[in-house]
N, C-alpha and C positions, 0 to 999 in steps of 0.2 A: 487378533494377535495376542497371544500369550508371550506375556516375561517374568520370567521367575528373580527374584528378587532377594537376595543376601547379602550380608553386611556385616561386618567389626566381627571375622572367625579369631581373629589375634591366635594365630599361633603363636607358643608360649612353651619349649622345652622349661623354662628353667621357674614354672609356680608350684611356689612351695608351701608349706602350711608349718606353723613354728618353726620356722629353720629349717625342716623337711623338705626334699625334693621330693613331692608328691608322685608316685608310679599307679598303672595298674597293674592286676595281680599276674601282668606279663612282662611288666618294667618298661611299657612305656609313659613315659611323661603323660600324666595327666591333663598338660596345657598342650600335647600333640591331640591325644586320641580323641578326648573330650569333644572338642569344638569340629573334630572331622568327623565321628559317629554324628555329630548333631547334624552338621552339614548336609552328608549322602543321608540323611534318612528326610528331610525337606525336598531334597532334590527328587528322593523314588515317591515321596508324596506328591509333587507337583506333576509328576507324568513328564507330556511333550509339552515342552515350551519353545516360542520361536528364539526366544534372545535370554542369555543370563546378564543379569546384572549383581555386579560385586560392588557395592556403596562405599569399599574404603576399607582399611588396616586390613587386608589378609594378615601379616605379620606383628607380632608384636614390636618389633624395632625393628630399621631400615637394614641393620644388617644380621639377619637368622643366622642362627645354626644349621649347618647341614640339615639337620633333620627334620627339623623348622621345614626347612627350604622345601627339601623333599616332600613333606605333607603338603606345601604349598600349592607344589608346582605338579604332583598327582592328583591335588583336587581336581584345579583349573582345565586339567589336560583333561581328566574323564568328563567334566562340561560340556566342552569344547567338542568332544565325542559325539554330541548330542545334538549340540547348538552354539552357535557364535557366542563368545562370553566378551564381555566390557569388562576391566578392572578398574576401578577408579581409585587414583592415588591417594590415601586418608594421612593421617598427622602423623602416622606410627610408623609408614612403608617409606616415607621421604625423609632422606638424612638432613640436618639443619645447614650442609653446605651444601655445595654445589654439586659433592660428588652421584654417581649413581647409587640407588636403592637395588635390591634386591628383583624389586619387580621387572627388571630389564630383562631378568631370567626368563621370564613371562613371552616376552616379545619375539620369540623364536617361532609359535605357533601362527599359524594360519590365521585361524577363527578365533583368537587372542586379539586385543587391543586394548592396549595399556596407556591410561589418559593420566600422566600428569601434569599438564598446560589446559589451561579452557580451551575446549573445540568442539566441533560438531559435527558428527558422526551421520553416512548416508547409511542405511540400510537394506539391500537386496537391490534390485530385484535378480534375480537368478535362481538356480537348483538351489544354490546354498548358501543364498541370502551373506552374500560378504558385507562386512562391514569396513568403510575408507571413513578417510576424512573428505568432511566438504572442504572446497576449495575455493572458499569464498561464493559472494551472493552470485558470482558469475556463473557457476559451475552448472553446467548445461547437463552435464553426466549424472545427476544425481536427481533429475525432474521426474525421474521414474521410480526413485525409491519409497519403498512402504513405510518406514518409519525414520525419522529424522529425529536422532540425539544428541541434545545439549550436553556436557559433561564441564562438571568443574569441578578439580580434586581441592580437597584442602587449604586454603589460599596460606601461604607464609607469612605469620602474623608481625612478625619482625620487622621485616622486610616493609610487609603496607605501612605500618607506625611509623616507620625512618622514613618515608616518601610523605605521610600527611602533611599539610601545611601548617604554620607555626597558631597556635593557641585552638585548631580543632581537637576535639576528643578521635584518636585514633582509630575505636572502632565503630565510634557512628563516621566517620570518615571512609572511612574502610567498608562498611556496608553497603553505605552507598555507590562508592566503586563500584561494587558488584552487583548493584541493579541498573549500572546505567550497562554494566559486561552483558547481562541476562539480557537487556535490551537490544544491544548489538548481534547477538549469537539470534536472540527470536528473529528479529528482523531480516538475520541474512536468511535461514531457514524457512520462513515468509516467500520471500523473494524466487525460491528456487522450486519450491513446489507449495500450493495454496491446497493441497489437497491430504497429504500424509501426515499425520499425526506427529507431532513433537513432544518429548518426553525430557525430562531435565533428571538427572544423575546428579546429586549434592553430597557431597562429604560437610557438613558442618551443623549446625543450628538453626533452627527455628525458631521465631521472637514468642515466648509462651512455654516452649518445650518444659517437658519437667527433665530434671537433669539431678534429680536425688540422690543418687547412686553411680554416680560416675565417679572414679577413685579422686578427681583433683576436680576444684570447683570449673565450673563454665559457666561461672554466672556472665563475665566480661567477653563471652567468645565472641566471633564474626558472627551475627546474625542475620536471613534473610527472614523479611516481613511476607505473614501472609497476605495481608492485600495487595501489597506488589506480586505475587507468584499469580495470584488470580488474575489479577490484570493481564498476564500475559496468555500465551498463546497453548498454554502447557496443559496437557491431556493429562499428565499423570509427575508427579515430581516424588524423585525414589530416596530418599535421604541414609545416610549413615548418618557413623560417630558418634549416638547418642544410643545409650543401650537399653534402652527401655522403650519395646515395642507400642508407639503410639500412633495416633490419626488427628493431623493437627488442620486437619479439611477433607472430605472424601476424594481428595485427590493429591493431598500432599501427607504421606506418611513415613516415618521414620519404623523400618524395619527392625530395628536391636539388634543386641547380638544374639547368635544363635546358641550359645551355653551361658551357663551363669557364672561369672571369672569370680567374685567373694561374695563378703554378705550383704555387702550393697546392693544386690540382686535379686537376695532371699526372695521368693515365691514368686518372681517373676517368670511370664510365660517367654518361652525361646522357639526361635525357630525362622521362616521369615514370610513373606509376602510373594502372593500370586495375583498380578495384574493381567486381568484381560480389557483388549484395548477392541471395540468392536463400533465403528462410526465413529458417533458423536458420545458413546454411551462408554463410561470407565465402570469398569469393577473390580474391586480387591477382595483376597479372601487370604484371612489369616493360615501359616500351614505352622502347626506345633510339634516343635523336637520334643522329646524325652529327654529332657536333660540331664547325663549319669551324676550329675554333682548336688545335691542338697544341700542349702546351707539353713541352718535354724539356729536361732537365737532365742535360750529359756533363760528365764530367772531362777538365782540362787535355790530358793525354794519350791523350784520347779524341777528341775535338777535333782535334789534331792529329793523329791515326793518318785522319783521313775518316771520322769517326761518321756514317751513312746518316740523312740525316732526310729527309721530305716538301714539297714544295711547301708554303711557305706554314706552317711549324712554327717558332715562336717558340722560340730555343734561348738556354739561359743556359751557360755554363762556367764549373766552381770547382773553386778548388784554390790551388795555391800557386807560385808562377813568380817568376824576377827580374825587371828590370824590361825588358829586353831583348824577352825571351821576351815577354811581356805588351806591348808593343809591338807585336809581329811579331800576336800573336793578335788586336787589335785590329785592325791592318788588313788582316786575312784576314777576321773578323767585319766589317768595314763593306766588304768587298765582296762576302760571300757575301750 
């Protein structure tokens, strides 16, 4: 069994660079086209996969712009075309109340299922491998499906803090919550079939991750532990929200995002993760976008010696200059 694996595309009409709304040389937003060329060119690389999986923030905010929307909801649908997609709901697609996110959009399709509550998902068996929710450790209907998926979007970090009890730390509280969750979801998926593989769909953190480059820290986020993930039942654990493509066990990886959104980024590889699931035996293989956006960071006098950059590479220079010097480099930068 093949699953193709993407995560944190953030569409993003409105990034911009000095004040700039960032276009291409056709005027679309840079934070549209960018992260959807990266997308479809992972997806024509992975081939036939049985199942997509989307780890979290398709959208930059819970509620897009039209256009936003549109790239969203054309991705998913040309997926879908292909093979049943999961979305899992990340920090950026769920609004901070109650109301609905954008990804409800989403929920119109067939071979769509859009998870933002922990559940877990039967897989096939049929011509076209639908995907339901299990219905508890009862559900007799689902002892013939080929794959059985845990899914937990994003937990509401708010929310668990004001339920912890009085003098715990909120989010070792809070973690643990969610390995006694992990334990209840294996368990009933346990129960219903001993035989089909179970995969777990995470929007958050990993205890270890590197997380360098993420615009706002996570050093405090929700974390699950890898030796609790081992401990469990879990064939393959497919993680967002961390954008820096890593392997934090051969079977729990954080895919990244699939373009490079600033310089937090710089020379990071994009793109996402092809698991094949075959018995008892997991495999992953990295699949690499081209990513149209460069970002490179030279020194003062790197800069001024003709540091070689590319067509179309966003360049910062730092360092330290009078105010002279830093004049001169300013309008040499606003006519390069």
């Amino acid at each position: 069994m093949r699953l193709g694996h993407l995560s944190d595309v953030h569409f993003d009409g409105s990034r911009r660079l000095a004040g700039a709304l960032r276009t291409t040389s056709e005027g679309v937003p840079v934070g549209i086209a960018h992260p959807d060329r990266c997308a479809r060119e992972v997806m024509a690389s992975m081939g036939a996969v049985d199942l997509w999986c989307l780890t979290g923030d398709l959208f930059e905010r819970a509620h897009p712009s039209p256009e936003e929307l549109r790239a969203g909801l054309d991705l998913v649908c040309d997926m879908a075309v292909k093979a049943p997609v999961v979305v899992l709901a990340g920090n950026h697609d769920v609004p901070s109340t109650g109301e609905s996110g954008a990804l409800v959009g989403l929920q119109r399709r067939t071979d769509v299922h859009v998870v933002d509550t922990p559940r877990v998902l039967a897989f096939g068996p049929g011509p076209r491998n639908r995907l339901r929710a299990l219905r508890g450790a009862g559900d007799a209907d689902a002892t013939a499906a080929s794959l059985l998926v845990a899914c937990v979007p994003y937990p509401h970090r708010a929310r668990i803090a004001a339920a912890a009890p009085a003098g715990v730390e909120p989010n070792a509280w809070a973690s643990s919550m969610l390995e006694r969750l992990l334990a209840g979801m294996a368990s009933d998926a346990r129960v219903v079939s001993t035989a089909a593989p179970v995969v777990l769909l995470w929007h958050g953190s990993i205890d270890g991750c590197r997380i360098r480059h993420q615009p706002r820290s996570l050093a405090n986020d929700i974390a699950l532990s890898v030796p609790a993930l081992l401990a469990g039942p879990w064939a393959a654990v497919l993680c967002g929200h961390i954008h820096e493509r890593q392997a934090m066990h051969d079977r729990i990886r954080h895919a990244g995002s699939v373009d490079r959104h600033d310089f937090g980024e710089e020379g990071d590889d994009k793109g996402g993760l092809l698991w094949t699931l075959d018995g008892a035996s997991t495999q992953v293989s990295p699949i690499d976008a081209r990513s149209p956006t460069e970002y490179r960071t030279l020194s003062v006098e790197g800069y001024e010696a003709g540091g070689a950059v590319s067509p179309g590479t966003v360049v910062r220079v730092k360092g330290s200059c009078d105010p002279e010097r830093a004049t001169r480099l300013r309008a040499r930068m606003a006519a390069d």
